[in-house]
N, C-alpha and C positions, 0 to 999 in steps of 0.2 A: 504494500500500500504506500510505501514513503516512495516507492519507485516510481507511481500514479502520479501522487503530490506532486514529486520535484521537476514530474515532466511538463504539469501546465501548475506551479507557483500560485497563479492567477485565481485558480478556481476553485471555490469555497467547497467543501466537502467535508461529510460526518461519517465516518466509520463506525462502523456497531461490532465487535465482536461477543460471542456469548463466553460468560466465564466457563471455567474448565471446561473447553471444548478440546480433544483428544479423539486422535484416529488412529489404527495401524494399518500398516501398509508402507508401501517401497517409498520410500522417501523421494526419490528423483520422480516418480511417476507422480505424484500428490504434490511436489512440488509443480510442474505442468500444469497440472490442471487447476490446481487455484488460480495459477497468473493467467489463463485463460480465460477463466470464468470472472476472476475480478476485471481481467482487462476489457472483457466485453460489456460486461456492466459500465465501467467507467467510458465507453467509445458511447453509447446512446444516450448521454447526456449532455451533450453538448448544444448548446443554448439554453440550458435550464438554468435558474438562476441556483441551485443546490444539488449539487450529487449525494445521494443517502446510498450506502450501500451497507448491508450488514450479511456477516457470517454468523452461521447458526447451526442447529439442529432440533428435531423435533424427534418426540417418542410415538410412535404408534405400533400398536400392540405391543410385540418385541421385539420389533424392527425401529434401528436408527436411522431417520434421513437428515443428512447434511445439505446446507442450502446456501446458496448467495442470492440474497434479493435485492432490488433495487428500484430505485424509484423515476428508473427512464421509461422511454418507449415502450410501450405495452405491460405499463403498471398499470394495476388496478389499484 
């Protein structure tokens, strides 16, 4: 995320992360895909006067889903 920040300085944005949020898995591969997913989040916001983007997880039944939402293009 400071990687996002330092590339447009300019542009006002709140990061949300959830406390103890914890995965396993291959490090380089999880590393990928979050800058993916954060960077596509941060590309559709452009013109918006705030970039909101948060990392999370939710419980359902006994299944964990991990998420990045955001409040560009095709937020509800």
């Amino acid at each position: 995320m400071v990687r996002l920040q330092s590339a447009s300085p300019e542009r006002k944005a709140k990061f949300t992360i959830a406390p103890n949020l914890a995965v396993a898995g291959d490090q380089g591969l999880l590393r990928v895909a979050l800058e993916n997913l954060l960077g596509n989040a941060w590309k559709v916001h452009r013109g918006k006067p705030q970039t909101v983007i948060e990392l999370g997880m939710e419980q359902r039944d006994r299944e964990k889903i991990y998420f990045v939402r955001d409040n560009g293009v095709g937020s509800i």
